[in-house]
MITOR-461414 format. One line per 2 residues: number of its first residue (from 1); their letters; for each residue x, y, z of N, C-alpha, C. Coordinates in Angstrom, 3 decimals, m for minus. Layout:
<sites>
NUM) A) X:Y:Z:X:Y:Z:X:Y:Z | ... .
</sites>
This chain:
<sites>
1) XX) 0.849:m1.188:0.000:0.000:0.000:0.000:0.891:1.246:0.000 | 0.538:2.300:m0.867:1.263:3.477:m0.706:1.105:4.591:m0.050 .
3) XX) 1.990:4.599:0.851:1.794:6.258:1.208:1.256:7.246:0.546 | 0.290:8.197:1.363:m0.030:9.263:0.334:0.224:10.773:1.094 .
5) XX) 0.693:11.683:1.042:0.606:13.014:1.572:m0.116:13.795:1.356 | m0.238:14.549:2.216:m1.692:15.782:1.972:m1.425:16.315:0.896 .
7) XX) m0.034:16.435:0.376:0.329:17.321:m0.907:m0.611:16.495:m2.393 | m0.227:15.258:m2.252:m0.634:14.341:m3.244:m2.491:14.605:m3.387 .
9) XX) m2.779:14.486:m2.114:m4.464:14.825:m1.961:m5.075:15.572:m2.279 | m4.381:17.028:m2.477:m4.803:18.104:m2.381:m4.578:18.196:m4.191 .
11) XX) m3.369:17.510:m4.241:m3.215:17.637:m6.268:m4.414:17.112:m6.376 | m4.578:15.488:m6.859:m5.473:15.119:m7.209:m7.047:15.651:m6.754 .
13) XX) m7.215:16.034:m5.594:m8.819:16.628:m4.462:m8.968:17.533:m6.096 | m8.144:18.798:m6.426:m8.419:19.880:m7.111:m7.459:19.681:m8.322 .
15) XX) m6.857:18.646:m8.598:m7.114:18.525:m10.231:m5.556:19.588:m10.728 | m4.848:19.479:m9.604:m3.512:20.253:m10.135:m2.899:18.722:m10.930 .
17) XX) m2.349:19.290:m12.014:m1.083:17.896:m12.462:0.142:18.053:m12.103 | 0.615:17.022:m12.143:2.380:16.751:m11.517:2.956:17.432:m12.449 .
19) XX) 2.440:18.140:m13.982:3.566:18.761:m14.561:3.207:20.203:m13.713 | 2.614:20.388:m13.861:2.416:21.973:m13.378:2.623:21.794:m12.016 .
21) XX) 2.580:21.512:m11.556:3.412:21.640:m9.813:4.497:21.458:m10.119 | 5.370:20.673:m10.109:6.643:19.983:m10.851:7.354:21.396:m10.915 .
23) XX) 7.180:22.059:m12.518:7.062:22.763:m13.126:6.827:24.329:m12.068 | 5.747:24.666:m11.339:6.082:25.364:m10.711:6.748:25.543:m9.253 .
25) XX) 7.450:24.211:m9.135:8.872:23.841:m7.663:9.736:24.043:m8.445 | 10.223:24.052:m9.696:10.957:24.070:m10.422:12.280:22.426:m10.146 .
27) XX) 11.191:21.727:m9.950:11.508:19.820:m9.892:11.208:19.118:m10.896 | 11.740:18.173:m11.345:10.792:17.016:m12.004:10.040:16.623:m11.684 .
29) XX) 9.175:15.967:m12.948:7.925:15.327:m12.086:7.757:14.322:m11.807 | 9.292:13.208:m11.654:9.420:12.278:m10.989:10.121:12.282:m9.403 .
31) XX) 10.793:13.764:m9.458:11.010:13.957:m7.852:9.666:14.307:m6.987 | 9.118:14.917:m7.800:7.412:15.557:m6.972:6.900:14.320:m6.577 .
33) XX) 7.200:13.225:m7.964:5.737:12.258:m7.289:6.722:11.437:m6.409 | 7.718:11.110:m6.364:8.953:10.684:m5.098:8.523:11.357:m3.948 .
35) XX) 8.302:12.656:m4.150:7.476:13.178:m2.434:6.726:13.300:m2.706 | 5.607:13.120:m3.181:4.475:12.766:m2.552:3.827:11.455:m2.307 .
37) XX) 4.902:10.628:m2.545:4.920:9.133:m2.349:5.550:8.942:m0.790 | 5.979:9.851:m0.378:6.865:9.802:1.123:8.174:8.916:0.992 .
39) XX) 8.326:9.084:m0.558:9.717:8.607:m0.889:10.697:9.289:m0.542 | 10.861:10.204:m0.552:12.299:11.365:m0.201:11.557:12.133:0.732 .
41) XX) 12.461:12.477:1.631:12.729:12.857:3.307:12.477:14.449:3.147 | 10.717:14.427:3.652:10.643:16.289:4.124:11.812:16.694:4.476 .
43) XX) 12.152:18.158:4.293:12.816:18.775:4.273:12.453:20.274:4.592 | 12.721:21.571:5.031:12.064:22.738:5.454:12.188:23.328:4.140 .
45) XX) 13.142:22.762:3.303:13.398:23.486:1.910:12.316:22.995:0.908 | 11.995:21.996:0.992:11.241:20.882:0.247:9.947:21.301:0.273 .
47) XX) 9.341:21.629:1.706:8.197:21.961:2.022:7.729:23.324:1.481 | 8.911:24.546:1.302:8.767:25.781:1.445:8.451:25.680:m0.542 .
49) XX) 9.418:24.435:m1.005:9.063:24.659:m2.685:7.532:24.060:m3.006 | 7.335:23.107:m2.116:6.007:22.374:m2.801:4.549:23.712:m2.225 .
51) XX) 4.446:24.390:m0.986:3.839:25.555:m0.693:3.927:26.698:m1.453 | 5.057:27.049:m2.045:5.075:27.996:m2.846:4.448:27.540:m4.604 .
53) XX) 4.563:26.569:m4.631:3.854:25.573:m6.171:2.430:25.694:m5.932 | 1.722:25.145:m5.090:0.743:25.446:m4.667:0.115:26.559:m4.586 .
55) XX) 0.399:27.607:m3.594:0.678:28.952:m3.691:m0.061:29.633:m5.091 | 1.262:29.216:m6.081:1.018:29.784:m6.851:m0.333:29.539:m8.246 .
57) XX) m0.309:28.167:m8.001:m1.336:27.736:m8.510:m2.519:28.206:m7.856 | m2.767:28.281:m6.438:m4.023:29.286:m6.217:m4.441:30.082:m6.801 .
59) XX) m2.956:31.394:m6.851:m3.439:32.595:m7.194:m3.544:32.719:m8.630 | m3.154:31.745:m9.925:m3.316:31.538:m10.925:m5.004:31.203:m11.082 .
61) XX) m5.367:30.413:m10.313:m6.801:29.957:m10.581:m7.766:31.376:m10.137 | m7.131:32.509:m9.043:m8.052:33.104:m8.455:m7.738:34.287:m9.881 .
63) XX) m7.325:34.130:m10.739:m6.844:35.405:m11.788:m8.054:34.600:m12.822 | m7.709:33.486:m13.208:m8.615:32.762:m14.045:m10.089:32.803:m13.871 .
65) XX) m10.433:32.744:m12.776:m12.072:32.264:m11.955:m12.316:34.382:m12.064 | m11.389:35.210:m11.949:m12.071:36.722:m11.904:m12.415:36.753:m13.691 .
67) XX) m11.441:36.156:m14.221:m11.489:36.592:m15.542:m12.588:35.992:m16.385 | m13.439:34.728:m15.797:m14.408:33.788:m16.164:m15.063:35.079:m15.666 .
69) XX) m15.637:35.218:m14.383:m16.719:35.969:m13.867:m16.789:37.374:m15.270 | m15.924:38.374:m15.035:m15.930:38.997:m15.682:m16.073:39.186:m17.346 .
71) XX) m15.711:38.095:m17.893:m16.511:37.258:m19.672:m17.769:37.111:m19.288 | m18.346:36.705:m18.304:m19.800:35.949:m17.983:m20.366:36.972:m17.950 .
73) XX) m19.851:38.274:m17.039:m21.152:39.139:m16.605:m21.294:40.224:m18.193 | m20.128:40.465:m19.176:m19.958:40.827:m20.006:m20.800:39.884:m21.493 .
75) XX) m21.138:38.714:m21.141:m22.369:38.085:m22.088:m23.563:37.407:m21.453 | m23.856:37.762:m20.580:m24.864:37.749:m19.441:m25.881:38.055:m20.263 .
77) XX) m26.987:37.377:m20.505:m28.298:37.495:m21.407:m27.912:37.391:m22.853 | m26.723:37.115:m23.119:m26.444:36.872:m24.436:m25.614:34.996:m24.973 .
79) XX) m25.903:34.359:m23.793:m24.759:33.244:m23.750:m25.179:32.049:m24.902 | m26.319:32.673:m25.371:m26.755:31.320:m26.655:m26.478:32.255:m27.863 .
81) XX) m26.095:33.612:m27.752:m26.062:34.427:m29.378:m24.580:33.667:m29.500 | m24.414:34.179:m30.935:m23.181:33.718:m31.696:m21.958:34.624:m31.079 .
83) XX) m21.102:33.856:m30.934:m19.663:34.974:m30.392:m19.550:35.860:m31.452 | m19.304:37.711:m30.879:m19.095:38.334:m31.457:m17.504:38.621:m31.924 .
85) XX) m16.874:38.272:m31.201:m15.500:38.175:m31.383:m14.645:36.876:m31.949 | m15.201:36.076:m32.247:m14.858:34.821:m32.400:m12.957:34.708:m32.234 .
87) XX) m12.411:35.440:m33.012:m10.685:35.304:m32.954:m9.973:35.814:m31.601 | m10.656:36.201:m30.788:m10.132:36.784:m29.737:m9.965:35.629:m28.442 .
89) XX) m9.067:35.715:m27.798:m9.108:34.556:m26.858:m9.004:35.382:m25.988 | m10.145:34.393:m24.745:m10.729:35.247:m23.551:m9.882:33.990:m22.634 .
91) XX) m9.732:34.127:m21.548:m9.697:33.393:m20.291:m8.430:32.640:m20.949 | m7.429:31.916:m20.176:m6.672:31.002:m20.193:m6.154:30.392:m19.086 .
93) XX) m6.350:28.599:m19.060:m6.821:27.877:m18.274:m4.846:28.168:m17.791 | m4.939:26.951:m16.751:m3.871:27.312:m15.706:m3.325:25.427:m15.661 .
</sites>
């Protein structure tokens, strides 16, 4: 049976991937899933990169989720007409 860490829980709970965490610890994403397997030995350094990955993925989603709201309230009674902008890209996922 494998160990699992809150870090691992919290990826999968909300759908972060091991590249983009990885990617924002600036680790591979075979050392990430090594800790979050409780394969390699917490560390205060270790902890401070996988919190700050996290971290940042929050505040990426909380930029994304304003920028949804704000498209929405901007076609609000209009969400079945045809896009007026069609070439323009709105929102980008995280």
């Amino acid at each position: 049976m494998e160990n699992k860490t809150n870090l691992r829980a919290l990826r999968h709970r909300y759908h972060i991937s091991l590249a983009a965490l990885a990617a924002h610890a600036g680790l591979s994403k075979q050392y990430v899933s090594r800790v979050e397997l409780g394969e390699i030995a917490a560390t205060p350094l270790l902890e401070a990169q996988m919190a700050s990955a996290i971290e940042f993925v929050i505040a990426a989603r909380k930029t994304e989720l304003r920028s949804l709201e704000e498209n929405y309230m901007n076609d609000k009674g209009r969400l079945l007409r045809e896009e007026e902008h069609p070439n323009e890209q709105r929102g980008r996922g995280v």
